[in-house]
VOGU-3710 file (C-alpha; in Angstrom, 3 decimals, decimal comma):
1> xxxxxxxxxx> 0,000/0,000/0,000  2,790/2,616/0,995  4,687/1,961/-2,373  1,340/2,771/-4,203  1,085/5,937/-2,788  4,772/6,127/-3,352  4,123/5,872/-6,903  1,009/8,022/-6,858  3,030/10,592/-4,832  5,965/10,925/-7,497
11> xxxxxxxxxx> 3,275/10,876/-10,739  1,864/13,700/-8,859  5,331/15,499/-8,785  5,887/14,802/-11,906  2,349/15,456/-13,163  2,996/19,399/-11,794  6,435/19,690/-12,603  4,750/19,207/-16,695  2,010/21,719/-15,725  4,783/24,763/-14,895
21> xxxxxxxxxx> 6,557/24,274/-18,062  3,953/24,208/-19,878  2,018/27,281/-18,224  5,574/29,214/-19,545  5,463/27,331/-22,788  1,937/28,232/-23,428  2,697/32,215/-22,571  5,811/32,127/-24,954  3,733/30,642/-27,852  1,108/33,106/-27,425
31> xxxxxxxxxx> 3,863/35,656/-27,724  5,336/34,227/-30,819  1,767/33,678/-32,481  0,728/37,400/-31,702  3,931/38,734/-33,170  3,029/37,072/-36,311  7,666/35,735/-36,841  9,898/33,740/-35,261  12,538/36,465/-35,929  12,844/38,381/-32,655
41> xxxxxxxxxx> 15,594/38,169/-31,052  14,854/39,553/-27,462  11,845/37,485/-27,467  14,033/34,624/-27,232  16,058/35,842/-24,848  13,101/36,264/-22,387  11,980/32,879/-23,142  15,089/31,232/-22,378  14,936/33,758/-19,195  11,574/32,357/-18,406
51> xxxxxxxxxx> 12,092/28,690/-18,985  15,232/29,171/-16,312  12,846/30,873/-13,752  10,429/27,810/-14,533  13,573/24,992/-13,831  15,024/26,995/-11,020  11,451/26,719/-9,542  11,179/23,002/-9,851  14,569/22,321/-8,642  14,436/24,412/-5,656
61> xxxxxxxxxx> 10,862/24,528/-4,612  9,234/22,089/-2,060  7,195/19,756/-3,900  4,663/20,120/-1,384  4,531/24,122/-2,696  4,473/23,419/-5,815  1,403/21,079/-5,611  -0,780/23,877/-3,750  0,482/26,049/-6,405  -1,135/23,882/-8,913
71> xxxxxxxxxx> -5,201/24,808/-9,106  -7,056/26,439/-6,484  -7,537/24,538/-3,303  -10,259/24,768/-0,354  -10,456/27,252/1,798  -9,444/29,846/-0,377  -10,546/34,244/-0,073  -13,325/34,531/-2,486  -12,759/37,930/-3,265  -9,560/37,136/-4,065
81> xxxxxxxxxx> -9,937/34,819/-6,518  -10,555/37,247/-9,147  -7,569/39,384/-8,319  -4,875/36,486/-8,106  -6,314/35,483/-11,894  -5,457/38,718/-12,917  -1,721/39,110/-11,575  -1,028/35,697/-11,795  -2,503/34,680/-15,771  -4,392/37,566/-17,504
91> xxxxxxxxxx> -1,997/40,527/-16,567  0,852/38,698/-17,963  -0,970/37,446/-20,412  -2,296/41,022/-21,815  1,246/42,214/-21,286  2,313/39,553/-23,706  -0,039/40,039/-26,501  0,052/43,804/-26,286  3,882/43,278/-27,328  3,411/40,598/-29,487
101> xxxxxxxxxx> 1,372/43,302/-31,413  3,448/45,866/-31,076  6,366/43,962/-32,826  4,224/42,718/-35,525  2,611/46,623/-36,518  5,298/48,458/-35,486  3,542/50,526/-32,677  6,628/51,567/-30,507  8,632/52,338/-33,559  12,329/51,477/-32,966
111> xxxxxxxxxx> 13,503/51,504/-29,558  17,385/51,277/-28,547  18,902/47,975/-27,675  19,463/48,983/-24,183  15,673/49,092/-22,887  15,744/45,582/-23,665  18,873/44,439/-21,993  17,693/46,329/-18,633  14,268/44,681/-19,068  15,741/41,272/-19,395
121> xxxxxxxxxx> 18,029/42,099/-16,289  14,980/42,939/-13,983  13,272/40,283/-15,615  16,163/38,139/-13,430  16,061/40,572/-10,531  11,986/40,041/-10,446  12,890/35,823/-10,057  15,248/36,646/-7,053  12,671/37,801/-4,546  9,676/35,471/-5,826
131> xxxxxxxxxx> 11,830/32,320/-5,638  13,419/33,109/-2,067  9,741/33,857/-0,677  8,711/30,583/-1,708  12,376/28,664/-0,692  11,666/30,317/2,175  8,220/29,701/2,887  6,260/26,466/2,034  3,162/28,268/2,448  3,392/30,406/-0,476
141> xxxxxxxxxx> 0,103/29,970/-2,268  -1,192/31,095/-5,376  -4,102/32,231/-3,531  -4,615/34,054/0,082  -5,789/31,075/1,733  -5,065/29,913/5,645  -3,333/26,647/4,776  -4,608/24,563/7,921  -3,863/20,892/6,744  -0,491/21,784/5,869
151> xxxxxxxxxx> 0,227/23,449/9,479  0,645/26,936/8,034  1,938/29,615/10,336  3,720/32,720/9,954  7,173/32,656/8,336  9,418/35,098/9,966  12,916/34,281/7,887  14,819/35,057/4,682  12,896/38,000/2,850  10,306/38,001/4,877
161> xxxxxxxxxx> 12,416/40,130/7,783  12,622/43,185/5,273  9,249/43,221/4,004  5,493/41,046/4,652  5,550/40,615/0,845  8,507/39,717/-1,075  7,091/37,401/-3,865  4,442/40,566/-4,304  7,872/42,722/-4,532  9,179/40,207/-7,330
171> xxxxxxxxxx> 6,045/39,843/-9,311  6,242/43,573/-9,881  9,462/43,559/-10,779  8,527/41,012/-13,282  5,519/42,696/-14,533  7,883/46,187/-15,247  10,663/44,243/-17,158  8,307/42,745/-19,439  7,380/45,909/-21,816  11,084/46,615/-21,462
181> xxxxxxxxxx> 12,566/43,185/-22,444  10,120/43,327/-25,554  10,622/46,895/-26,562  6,765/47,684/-26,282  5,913/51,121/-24,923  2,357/49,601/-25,120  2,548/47,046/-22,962  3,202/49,592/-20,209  -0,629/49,307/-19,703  -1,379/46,219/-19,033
191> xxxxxxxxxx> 1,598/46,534/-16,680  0,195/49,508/-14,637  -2,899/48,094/-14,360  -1,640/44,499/-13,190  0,376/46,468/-10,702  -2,393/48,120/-8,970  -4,085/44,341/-8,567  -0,695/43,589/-6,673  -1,020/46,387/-4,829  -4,493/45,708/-3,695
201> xxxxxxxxxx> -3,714/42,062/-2,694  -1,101/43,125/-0,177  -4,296/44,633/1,431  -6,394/41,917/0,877  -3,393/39,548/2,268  -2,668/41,602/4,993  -6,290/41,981/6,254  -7,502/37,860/6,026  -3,360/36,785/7,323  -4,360/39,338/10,602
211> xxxxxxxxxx> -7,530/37,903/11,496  -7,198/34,414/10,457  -3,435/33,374/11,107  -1,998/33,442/14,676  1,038/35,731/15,363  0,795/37,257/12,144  -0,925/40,820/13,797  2,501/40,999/15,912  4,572/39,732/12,660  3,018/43,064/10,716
221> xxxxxxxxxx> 3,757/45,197/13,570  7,629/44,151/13,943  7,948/43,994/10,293  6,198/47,400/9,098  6,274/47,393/5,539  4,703/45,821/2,662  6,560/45,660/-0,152  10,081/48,412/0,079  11,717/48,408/2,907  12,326/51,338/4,549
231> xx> 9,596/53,181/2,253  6,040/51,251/2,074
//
């Protein structure tokens, strides 16, 4: 009986380790099809960027974490269902197309070399934060959800002594090197507006974490800021 669930256990693994890669293989064919060529140079380089975010992630990520990553799972804030769609699929997503676009009509005209390069850089800065949150904490859902059947309690380590919300902090990151990295002053839209869903889940977070997870009011009061430390 243990050896089947053994088994079970590592087809699961390996059933969500297929899922991430092809979540990121799915978003770089959508940007390929939209730009209408094969021919673009810097979106390669973010998709080779992307695909080593999505390995690093399966290599150094708790199994466990990446299973309540994959789908939604009981228990989860309603409201912020909607919101975590958003920042996590269709904000990306839009950001993608908008570029994809913009390559194939020419929108942003020509742009230097150099707004790519830094967008691809802080497309690797953006990983850095994300991935230590969820090293660091096994609790790191894709959802704000009180994870009670997996012992969840406030994490107090790694990033998570600077600010309540690192992986927040990295997604942002991500979201601003995107339009960069693809040369698409358009895409800046879809950006802003992802953004400002971030932004409103550290609320949302903040508020369910305080009344529904012990030792997290104290937590928020010792560690006093959201997403920059020092400024908010």
């Amino acid at each position: 009986m243990s050896e089947a669930v053994g088994n079970l256990s590592r087809k699961r693994k390996l059933r969500n380790i297929i899922l991430s890669f092809l979540v990121t293989l799915f978003f770089i064919a959508v940007l390929f099809v939209t730009a209408g060529s094969l021919k673009w140079f810097w979106a390669w380089m973010l998709a080779l960027v992307m695909l080593a975010g999505t390995t690093l992630g399966v290599v150094l990520l708790d199994p466990g974490l990446i299973e309540e990553r994959t789908g939604v799972k009981k228990g989860y804030e309603r409201k912020d269902l909607p919101l975590a769609f958003i920042m996590g699929r269709l904000g990306p997503l839009a950001v993608i197309i908008v570029a994809g676009l913009d390559f194939r009509f020419g929108w942003s005209g020509s742009l230097p070399n150099i707004c790519a390069v830094l967008g691809l850089v802080l497309l690797i800065v953006g990983y850095v934060p994300t991935l230590w949150a969820m090293r660091e904490n096994r609790f790191f859902s894709g959802v704000v959800r009180i994870q009670k059947e997996r012992g969840h309690h406030v994490v107090t380590t790694g990033p998570y002594r600077f600010v309540r919300h690192p992986g927040y902090l990295g997604s942002i990151i991500y979201m601003i090197a995107l339009p960069f990295g693809l040369t698409s002053y358009w895409a800046l839209i879809p950006t802003v507006a992802t953004i400002i869903i971030a932004i409103l889940r550290t609320a949302l977070e903040d508020d369910t974490l305080k009344r529904e997870l012990e030792g997290y009011t104290k937590y928020a009061q010792r560690v006093r800021y959201r997403l920059l430390p020092g400024v908010w």
